[in-house]
PyMOL Python script that loads the backbone (N, CA, C, O; Angstrom):
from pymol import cmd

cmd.read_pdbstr("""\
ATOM      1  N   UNK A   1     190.106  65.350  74.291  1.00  0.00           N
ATOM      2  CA  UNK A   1     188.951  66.148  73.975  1.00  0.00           C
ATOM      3  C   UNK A   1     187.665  65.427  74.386  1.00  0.00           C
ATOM      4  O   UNK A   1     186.813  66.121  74.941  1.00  0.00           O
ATOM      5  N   UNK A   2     187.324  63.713  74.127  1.00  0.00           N
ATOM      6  CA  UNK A   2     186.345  63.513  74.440  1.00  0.00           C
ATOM      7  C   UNK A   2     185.887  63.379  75.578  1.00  0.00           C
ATOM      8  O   UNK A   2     184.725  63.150  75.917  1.00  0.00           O
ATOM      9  N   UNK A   3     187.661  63.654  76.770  1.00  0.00           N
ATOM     10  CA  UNK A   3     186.742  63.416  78.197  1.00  0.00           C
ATOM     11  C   UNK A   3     186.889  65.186  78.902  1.00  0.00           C
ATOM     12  O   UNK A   3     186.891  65.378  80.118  1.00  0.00           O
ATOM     13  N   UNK A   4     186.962  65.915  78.242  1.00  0.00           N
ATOM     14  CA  UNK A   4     186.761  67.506  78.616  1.00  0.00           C
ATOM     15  C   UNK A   4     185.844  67.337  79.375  1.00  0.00           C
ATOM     16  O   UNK A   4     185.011  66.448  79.198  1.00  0.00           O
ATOM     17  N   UNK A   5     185.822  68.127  80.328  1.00  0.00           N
ATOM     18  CA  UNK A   5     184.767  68.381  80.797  1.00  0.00           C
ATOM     19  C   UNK A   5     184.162  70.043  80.550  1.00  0.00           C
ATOM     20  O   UNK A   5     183.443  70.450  81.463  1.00  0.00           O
ATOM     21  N   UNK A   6     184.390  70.920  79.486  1.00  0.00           N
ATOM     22  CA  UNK A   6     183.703  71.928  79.084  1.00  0.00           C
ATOM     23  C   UNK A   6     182.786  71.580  77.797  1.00  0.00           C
ATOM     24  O   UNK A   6     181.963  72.304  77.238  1.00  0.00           O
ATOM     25  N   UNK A   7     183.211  70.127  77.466  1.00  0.00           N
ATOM     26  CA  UNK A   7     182.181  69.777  76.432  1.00  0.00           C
ATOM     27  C   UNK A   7     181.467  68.563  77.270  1.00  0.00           C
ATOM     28  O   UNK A   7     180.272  68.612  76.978  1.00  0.00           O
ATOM     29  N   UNK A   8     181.692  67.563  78.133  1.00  0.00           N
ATOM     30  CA  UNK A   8     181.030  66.894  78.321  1.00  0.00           C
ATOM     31  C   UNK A   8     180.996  67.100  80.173  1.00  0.00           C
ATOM     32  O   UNK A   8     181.906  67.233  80.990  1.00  0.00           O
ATOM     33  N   UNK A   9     179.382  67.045  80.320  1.00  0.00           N
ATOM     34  CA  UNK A   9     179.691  67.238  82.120  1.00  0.00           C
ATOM     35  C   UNK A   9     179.855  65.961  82.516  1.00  0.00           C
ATOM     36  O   UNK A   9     179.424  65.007  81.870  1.00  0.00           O
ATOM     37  N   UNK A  10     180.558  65.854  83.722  1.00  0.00           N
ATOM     38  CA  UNK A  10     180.921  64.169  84.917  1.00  0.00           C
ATOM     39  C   UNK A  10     181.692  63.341  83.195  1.00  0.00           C
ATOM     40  O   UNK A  10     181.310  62.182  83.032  1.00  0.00           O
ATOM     41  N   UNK A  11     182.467  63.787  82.293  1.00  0.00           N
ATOM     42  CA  UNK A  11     183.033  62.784  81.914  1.00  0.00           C
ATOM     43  C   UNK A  11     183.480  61.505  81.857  1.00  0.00           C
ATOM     44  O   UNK A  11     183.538  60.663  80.961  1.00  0.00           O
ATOM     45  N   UNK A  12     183.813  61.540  83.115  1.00  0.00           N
ATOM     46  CA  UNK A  12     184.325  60.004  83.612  1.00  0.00           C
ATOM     47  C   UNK A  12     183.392  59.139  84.249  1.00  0.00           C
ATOM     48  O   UNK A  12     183.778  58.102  84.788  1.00  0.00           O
ATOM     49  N   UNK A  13     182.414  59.416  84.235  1.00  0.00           N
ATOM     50  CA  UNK A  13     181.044  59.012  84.916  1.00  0.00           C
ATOM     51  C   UNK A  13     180.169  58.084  83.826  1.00  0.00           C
ATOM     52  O   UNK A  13     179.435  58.737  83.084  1.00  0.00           O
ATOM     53  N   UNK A  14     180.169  56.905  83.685  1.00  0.00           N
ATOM     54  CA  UNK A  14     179.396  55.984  83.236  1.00  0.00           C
ATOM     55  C   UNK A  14     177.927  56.696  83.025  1.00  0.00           C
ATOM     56  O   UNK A  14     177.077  56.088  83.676  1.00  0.00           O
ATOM     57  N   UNK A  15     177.392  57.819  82.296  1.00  0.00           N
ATOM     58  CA  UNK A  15     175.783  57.963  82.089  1.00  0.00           C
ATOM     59  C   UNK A  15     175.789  57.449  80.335  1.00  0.00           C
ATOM     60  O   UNK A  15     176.672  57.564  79.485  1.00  0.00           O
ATOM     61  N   UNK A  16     174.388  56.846  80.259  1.00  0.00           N
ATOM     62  CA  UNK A  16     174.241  56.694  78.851  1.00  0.00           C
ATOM     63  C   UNK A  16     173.175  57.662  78.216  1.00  0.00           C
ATOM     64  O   UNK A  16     173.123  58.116  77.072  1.00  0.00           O
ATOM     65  N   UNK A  17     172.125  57.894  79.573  1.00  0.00           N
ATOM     66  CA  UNK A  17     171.298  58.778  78.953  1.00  0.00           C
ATOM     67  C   UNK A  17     171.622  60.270  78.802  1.00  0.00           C
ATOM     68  O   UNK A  17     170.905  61.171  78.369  1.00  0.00           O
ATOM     69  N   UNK A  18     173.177  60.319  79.376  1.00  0.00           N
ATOM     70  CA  UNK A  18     173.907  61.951  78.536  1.00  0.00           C
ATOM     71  C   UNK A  18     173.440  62.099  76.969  1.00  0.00           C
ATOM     72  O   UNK A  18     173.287  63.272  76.627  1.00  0.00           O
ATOM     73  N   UNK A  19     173.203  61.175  76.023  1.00  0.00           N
ATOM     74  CA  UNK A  19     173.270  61.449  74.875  1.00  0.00           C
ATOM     75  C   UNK A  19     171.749  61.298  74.683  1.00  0.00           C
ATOM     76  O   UNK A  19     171.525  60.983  73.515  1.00  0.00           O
ATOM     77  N   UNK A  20     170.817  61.391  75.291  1.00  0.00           N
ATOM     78  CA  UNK A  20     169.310  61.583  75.038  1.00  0.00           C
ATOM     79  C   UNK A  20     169.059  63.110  74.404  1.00  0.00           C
ATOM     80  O   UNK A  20     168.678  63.238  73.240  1.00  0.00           O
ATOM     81  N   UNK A  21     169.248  63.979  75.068  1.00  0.00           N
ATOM     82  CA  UNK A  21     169.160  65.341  74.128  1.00  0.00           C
ATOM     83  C   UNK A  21     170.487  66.188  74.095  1.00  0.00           C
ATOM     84  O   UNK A  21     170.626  67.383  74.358  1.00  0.00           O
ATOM     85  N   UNK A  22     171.193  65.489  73.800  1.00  0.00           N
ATOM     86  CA  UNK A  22     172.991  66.138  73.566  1.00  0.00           C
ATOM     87  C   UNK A  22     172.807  66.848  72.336  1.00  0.00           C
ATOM     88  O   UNK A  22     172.293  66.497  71.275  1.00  0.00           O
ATOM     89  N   UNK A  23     173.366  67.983  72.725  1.00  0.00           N
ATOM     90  CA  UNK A  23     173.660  69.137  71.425  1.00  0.00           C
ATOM     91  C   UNK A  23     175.107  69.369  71.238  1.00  0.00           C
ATOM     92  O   UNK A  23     175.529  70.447  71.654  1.00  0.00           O
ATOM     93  N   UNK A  24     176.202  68.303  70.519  1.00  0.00           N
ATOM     94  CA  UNK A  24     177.637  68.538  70.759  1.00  0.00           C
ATOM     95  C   UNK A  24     177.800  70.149  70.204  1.00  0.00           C
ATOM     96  O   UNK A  24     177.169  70.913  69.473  1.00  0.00           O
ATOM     97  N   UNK A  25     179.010  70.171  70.994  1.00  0.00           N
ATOM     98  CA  UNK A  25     179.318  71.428  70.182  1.00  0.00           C
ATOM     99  C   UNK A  25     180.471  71.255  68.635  1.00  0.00           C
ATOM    100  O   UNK A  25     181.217  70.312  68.372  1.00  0.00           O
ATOM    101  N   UNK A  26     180.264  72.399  67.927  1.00  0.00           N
ATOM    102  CA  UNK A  26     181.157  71.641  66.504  1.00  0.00           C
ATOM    103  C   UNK A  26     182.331  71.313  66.986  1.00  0.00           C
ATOM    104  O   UNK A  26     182.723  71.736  68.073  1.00  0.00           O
ATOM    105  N   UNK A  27     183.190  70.329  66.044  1.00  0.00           N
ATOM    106  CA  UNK A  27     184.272  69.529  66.151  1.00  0.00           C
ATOM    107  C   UNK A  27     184.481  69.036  67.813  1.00  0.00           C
ATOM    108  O   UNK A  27     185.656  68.932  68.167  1.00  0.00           O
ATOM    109  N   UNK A  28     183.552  68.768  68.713  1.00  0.00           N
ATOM    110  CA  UNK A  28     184.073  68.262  70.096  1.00  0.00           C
ATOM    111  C   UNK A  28     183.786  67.000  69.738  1.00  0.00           C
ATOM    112  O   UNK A  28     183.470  66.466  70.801  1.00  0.00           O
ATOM    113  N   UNK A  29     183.706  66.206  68.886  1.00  0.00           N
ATOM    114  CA  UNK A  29     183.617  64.376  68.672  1.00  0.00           C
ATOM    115  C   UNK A  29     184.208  64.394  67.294  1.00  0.00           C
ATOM    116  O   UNK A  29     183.822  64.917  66.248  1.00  0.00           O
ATOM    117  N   UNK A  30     185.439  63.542  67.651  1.00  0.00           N
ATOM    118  CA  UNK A  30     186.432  63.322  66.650  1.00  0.00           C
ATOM    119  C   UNK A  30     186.619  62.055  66.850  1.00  0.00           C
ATOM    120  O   UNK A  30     187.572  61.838  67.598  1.00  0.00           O
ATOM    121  N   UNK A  31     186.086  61.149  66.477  1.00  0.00           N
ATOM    122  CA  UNK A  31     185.852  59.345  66.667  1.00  0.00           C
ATOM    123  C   UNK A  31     187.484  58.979  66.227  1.00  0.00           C
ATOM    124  O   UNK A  31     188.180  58.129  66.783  1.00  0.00           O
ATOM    125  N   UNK A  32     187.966  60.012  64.873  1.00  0.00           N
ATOM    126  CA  UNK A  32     188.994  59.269  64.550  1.00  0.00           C
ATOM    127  C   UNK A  32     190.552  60.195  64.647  1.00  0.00           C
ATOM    128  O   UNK A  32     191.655  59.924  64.173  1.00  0.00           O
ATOM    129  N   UNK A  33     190.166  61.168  65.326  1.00  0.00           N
ATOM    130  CA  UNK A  33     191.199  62.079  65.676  1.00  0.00           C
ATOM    131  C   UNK A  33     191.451  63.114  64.491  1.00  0.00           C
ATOM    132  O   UNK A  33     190.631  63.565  63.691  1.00  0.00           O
ATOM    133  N   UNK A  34     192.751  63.350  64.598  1.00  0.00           N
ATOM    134  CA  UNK A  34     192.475  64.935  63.493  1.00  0.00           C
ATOM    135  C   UNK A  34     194.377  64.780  63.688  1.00  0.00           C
ATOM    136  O   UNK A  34     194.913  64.320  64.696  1.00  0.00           O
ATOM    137  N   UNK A  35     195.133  65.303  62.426  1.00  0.00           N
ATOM    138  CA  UNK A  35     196.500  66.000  62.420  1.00  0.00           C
ATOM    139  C   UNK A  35     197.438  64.696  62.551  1.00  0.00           C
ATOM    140  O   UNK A  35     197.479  63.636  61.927  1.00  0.00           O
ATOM    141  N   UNK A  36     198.180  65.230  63.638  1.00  0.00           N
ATOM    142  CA  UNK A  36     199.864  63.788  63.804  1.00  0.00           C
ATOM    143  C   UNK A  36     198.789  62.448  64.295  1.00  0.00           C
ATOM    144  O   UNK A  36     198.823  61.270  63.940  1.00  0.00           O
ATOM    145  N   UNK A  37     197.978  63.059  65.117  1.00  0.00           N
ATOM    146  CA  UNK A  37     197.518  61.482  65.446  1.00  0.00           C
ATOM    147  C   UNK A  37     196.291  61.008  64.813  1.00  0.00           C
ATOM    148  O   UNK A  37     195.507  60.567  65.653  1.00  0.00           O
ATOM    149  N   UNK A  38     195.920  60.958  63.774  1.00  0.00           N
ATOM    150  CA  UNK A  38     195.066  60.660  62.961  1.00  0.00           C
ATOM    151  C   UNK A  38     195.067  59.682  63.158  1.00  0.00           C
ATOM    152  O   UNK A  38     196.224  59.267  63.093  1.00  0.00           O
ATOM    153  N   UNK A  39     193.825  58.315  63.595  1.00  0.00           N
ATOM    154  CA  UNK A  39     193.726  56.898  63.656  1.00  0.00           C
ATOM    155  C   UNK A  39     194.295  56.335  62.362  1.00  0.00           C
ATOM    156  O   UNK A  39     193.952  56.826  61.286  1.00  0.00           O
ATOM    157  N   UNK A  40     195.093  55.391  62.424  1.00  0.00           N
ATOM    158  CA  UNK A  40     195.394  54.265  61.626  1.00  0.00           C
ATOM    159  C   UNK A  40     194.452  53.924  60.830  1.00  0.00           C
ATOM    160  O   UNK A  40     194.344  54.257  59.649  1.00  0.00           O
ATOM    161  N   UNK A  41     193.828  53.332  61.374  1.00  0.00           N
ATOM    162  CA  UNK A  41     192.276  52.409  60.748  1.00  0.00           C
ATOM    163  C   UNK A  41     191.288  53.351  60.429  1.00  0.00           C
ATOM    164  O   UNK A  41     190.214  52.821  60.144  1.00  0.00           O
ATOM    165  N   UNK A  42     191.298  54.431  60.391  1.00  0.00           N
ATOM    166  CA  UNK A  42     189.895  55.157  59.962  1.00  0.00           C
ATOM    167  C   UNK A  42     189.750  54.796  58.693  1.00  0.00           C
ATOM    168  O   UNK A  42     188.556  54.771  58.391  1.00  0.00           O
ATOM    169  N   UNK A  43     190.509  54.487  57.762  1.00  0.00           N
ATOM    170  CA  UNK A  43     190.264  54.268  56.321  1.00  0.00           C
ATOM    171  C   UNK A  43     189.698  53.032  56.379  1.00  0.00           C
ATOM    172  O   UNK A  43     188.635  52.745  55.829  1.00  0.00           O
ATOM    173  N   UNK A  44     190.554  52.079  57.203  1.00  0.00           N
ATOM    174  CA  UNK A  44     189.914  50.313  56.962  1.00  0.00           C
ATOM    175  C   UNK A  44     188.633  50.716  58.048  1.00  0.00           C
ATOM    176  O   UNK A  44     187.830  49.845  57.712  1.00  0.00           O
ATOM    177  N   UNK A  45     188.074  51.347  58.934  1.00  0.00           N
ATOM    178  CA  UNK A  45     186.741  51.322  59.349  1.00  0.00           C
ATOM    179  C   UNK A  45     185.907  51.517  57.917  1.00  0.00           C
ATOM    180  O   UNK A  45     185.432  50.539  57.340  1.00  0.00           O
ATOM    181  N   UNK A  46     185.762  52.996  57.352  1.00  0.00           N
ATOM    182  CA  UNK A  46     185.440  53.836  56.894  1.00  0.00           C
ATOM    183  C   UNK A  46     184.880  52.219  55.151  1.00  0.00           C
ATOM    184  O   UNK A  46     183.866  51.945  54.509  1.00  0.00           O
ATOM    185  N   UNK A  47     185.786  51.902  55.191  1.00  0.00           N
ATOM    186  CA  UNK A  47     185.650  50.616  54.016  1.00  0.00           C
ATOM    187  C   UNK A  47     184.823  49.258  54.501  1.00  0.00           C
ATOM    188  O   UNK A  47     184.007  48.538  53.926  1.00  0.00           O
ATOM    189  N   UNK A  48     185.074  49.253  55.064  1.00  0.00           N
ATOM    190  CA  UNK A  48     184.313  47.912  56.422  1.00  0.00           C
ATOM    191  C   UNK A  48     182.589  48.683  56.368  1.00  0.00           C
ATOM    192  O   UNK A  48     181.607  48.030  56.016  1.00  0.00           O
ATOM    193  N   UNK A  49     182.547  49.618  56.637  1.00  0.00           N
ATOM    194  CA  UNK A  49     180.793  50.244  57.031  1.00  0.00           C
ATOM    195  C   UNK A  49     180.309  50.587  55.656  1.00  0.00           C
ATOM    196  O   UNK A  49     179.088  50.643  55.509  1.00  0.00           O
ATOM    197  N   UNK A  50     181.136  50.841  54.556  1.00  0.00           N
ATOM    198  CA  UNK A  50     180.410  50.723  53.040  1.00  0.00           C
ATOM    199  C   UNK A  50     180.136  49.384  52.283  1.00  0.00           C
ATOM    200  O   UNK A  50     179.185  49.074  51.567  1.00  0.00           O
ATOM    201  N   UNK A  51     181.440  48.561  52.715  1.00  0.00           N
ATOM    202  CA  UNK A  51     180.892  47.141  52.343  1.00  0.00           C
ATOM    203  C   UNK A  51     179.706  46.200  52.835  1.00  0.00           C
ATOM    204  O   UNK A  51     179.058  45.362  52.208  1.00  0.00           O
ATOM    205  N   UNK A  52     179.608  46.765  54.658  1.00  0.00           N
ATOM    206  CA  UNK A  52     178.413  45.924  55.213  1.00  0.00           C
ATOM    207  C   UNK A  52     177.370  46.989  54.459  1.00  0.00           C
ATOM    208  O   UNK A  52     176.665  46.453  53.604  1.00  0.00           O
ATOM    209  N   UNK A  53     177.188  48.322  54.641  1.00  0.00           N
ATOM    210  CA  UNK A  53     175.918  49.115  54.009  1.00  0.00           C
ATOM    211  C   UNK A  53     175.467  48.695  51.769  1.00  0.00           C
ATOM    212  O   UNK A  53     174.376  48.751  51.202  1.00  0.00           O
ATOM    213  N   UNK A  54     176.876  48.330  51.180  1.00  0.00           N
ATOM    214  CA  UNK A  54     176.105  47.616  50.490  1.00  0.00           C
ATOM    215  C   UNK A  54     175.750  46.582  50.506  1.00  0.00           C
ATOM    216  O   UNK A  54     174.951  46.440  49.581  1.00  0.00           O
ATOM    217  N   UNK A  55     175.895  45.577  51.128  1.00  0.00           N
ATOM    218  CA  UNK A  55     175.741  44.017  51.600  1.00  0.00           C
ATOM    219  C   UNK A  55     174.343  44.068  52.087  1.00  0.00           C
ATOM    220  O   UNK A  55     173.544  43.262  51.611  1.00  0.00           O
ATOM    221  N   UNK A  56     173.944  44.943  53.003  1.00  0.00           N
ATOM    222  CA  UNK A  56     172.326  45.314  53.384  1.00  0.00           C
ATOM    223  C   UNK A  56     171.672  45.468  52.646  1.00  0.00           C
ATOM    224  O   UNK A  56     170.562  45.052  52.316  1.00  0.00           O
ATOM    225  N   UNK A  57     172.523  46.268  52.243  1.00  0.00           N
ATOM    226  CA  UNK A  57     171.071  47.095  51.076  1.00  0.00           C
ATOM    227  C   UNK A  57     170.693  46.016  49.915  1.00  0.00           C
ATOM    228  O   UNK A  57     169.618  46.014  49.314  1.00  0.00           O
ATOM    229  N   UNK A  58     171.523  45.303  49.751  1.00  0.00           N
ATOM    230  CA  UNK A  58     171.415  44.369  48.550  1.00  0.00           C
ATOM    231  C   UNK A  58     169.847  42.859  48.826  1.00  0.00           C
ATOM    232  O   UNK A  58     168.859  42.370  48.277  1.00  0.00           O
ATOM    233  N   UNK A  59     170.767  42.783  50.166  1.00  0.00           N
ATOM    234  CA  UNK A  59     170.088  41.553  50.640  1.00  0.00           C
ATOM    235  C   UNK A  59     168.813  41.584  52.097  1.00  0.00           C
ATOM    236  O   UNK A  59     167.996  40.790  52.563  1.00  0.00           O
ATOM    237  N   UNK A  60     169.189  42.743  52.340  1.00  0.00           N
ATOM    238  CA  UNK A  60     167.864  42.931  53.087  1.00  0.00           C
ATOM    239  C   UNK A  60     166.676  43.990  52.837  1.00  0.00           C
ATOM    240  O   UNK A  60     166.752  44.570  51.754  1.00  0.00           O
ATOM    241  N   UNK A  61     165.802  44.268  53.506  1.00  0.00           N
ATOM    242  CA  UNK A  61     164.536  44.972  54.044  1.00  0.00           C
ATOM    243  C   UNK A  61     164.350  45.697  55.239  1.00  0.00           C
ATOM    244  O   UNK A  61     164.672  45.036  56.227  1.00  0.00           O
ATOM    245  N   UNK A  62     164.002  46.656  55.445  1.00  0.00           N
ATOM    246  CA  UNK A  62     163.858  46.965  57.262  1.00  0.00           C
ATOM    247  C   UNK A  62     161.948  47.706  56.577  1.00  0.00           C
ATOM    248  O   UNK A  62     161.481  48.539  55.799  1.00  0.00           O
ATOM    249  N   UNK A  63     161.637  46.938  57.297  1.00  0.00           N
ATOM    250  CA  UNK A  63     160.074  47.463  57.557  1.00  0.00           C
ATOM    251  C   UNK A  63     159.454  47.998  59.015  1.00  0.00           C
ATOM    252  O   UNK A  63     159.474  47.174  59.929  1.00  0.00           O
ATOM    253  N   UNK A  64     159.097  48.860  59.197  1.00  0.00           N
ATOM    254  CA  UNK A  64     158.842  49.545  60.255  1.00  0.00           C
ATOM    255  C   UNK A  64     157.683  49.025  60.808  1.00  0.00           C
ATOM    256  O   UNK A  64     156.667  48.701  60.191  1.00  0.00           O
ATOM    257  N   UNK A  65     157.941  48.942  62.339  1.00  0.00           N
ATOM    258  CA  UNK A  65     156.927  48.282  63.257  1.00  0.00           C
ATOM    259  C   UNK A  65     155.652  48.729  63.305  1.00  0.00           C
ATOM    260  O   UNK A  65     154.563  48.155  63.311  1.00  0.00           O
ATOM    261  N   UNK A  66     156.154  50.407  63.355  1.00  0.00           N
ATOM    262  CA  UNK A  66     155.011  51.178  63.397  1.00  0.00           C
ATOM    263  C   UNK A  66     155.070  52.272  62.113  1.00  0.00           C
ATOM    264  O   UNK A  66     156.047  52.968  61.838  1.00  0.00           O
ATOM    265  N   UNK A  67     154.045  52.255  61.541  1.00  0.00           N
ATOM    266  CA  UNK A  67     154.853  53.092  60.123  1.00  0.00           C
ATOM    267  C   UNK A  67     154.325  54.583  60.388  1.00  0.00           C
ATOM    268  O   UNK A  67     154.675  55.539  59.697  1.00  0.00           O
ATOM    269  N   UNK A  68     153.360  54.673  61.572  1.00  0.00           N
ATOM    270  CA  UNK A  68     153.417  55.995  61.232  1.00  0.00           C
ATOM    271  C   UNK A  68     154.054  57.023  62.569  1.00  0.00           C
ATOM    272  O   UNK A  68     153.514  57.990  63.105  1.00  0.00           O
ATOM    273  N   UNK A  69     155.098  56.530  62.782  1.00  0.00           N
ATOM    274  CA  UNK A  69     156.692  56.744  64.030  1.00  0.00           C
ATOM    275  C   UNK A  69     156.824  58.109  62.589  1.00  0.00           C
ATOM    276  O   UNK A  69     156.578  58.023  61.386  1.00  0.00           O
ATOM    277  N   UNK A  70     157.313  59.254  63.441  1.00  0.00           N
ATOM    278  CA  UNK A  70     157.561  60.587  63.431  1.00  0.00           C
ATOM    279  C   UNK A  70     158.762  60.990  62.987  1.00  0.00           C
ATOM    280  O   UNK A  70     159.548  60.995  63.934  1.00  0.00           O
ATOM    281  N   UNK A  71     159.258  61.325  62.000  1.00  0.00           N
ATOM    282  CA  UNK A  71     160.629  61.413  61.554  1.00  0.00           C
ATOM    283  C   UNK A  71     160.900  63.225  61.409  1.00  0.00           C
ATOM    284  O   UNK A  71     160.159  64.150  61.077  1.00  0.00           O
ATOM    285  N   UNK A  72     162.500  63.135  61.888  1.00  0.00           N
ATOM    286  CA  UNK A  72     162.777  64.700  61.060  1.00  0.00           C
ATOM    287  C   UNK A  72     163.414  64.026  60.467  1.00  0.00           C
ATOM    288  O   UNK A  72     163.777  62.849  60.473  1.00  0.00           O
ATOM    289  N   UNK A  73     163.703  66.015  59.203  1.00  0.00           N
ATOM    290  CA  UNK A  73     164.894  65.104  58.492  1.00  0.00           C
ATOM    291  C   UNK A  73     165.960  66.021  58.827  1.00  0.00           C
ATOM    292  O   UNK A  73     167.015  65.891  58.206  1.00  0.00           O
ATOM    293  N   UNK A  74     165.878  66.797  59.579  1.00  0.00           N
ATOM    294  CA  UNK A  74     167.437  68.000  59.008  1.00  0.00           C
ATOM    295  C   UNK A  74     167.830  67.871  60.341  1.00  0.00           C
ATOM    296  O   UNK A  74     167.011  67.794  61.257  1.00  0.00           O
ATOM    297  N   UNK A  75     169.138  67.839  60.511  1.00  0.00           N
ATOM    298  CA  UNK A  75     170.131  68.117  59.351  1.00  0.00           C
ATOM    299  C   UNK A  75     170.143  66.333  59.200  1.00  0.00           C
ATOM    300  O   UNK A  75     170.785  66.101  58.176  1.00  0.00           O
ATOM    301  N   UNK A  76     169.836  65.462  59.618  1.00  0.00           N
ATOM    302  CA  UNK A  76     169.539  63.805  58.424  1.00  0.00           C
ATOM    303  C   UNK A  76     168.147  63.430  59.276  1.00  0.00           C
ATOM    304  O   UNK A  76     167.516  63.860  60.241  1.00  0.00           O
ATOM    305  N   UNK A  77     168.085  62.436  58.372  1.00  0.00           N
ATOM    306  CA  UNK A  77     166.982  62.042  58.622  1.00  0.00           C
ATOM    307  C   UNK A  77     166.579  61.034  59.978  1.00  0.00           C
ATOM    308  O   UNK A  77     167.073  59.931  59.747  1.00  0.00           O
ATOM    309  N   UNK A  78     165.927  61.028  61.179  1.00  0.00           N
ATOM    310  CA  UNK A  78     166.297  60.320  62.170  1.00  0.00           C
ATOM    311  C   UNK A  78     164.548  60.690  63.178  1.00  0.00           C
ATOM    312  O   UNK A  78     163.772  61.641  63.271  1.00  0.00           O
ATOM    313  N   UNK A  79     164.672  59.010  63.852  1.00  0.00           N
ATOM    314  CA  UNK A  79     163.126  59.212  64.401  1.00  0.00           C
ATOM    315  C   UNK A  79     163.220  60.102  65.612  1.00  0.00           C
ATOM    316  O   UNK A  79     164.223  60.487  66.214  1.00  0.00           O
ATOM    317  N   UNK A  80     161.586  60.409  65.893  1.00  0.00           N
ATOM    318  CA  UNK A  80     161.473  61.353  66.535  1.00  0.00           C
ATOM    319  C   UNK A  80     161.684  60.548  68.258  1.00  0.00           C
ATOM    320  O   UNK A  80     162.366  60.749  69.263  1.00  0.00           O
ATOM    321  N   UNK A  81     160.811  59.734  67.872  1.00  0.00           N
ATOM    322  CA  UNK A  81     160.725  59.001  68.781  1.00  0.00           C
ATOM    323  C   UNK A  81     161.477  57.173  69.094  1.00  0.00           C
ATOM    324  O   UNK A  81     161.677  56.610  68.018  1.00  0.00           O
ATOM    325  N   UNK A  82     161.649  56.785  69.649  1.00  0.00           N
ATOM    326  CA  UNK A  82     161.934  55.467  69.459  1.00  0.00           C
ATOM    327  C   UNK A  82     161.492  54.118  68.408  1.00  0.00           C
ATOM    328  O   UNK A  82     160.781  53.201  68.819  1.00  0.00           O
ATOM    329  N   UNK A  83     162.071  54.177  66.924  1.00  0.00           N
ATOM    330  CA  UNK A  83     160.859  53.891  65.902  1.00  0.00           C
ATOM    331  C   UNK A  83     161.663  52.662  65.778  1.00  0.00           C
ATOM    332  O   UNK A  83     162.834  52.571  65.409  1.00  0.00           O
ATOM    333  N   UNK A  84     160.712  51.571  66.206  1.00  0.00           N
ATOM    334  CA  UNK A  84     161.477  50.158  65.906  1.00  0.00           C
ATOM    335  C   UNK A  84     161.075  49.844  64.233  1.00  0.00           C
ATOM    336  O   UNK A  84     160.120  50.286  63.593  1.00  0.00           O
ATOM    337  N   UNK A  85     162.364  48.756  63.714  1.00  0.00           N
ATOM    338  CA  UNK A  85     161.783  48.580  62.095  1.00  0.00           C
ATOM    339  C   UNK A  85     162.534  46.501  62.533  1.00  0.00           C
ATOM    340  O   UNK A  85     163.325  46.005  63.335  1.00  0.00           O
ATOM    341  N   UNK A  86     161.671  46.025  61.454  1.00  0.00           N
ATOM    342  CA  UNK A  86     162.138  44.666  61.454  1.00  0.00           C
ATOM    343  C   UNK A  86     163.522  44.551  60.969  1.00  0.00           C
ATOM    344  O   UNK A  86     164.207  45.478  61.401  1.00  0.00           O
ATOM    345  N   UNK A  87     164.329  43.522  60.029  1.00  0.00           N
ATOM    346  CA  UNK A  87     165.306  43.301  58.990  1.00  0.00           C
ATOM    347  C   UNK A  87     164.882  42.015  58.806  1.00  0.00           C
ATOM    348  O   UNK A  87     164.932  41.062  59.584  1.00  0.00           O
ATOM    349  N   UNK A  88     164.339  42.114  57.375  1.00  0.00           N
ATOM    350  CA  UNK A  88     163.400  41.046  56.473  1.00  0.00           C
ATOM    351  C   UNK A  88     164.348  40.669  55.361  1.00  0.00           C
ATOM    352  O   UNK A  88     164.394  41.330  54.324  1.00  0.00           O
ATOM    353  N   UNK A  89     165.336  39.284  55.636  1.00  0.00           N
ATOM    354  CA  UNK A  89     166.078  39.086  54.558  1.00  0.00           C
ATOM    355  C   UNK A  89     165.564  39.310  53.486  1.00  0.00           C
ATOM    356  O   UNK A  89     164.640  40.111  53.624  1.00  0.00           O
ATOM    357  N   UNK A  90     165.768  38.866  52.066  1.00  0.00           N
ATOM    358  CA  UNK A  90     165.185  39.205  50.972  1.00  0.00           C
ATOM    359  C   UNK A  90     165.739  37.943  50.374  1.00  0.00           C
ATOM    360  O   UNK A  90     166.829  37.505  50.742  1.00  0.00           O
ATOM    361  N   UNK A  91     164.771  37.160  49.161  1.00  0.00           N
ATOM    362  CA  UNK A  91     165.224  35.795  49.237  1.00  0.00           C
ATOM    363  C   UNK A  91     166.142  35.888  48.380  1.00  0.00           C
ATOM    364  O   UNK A  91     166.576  36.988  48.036  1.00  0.00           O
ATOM    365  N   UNK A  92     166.710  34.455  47.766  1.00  0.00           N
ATOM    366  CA  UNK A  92     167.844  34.694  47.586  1.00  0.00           C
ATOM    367  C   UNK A  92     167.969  34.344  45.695  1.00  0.00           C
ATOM    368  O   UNK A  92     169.025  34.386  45.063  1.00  0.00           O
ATOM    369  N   UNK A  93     167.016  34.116  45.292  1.00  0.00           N
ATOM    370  CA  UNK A  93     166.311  34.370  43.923  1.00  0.00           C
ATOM    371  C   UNK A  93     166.477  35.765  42.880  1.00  0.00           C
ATOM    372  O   UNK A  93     165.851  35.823  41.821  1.00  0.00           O
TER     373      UNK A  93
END
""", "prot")
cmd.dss("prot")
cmd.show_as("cartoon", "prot")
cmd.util.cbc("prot")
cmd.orient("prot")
């Protein structure tokens, strides 16, 4: 599915800026598959990215370069434009 080419054009073609204004269509990105072949590891990923996201959140900061960078929020929240932010440990006190 991810190298279709009715969902993705030149599939096999190394572009990165395909995903600059990509509008997937529903269910054409299945990172971890779906049914008999359901990835193995999606659970140990899926546990791995909540442990580092509380580990962040605990011990760091992200402060924005530019604070007044353009955000939507729907359907999540994400910049409009290219919005750089620091990561400001947080001490350890």
């Amino acid at each position: 599915m991810h190298m279709a080419p009715e969902h993705y054009s030149n599939p096999e073609e190394y572009n990165p800026s395909r995903w600059d204004d990509y509008n997937p269509a529903t269910g054409s990105f299945l990172p971890f598959g779906i049914g008999r072949r359901l990835c193995p590891g999606r659970d140990l990923a899926r546990y791995e990215m909540t442990i580092f996201l509380h580990y962040f959140v605990l011990n760091y900061r992200l402060e924005l370069i530019n604070p007044e960078c353009p955000l939507t929020s729907l359907p999540f929240l994400k910049p409009v434009d290219n919005c750089l932010a620091k990561v400001i440990k947080l001490s350890d006190s």
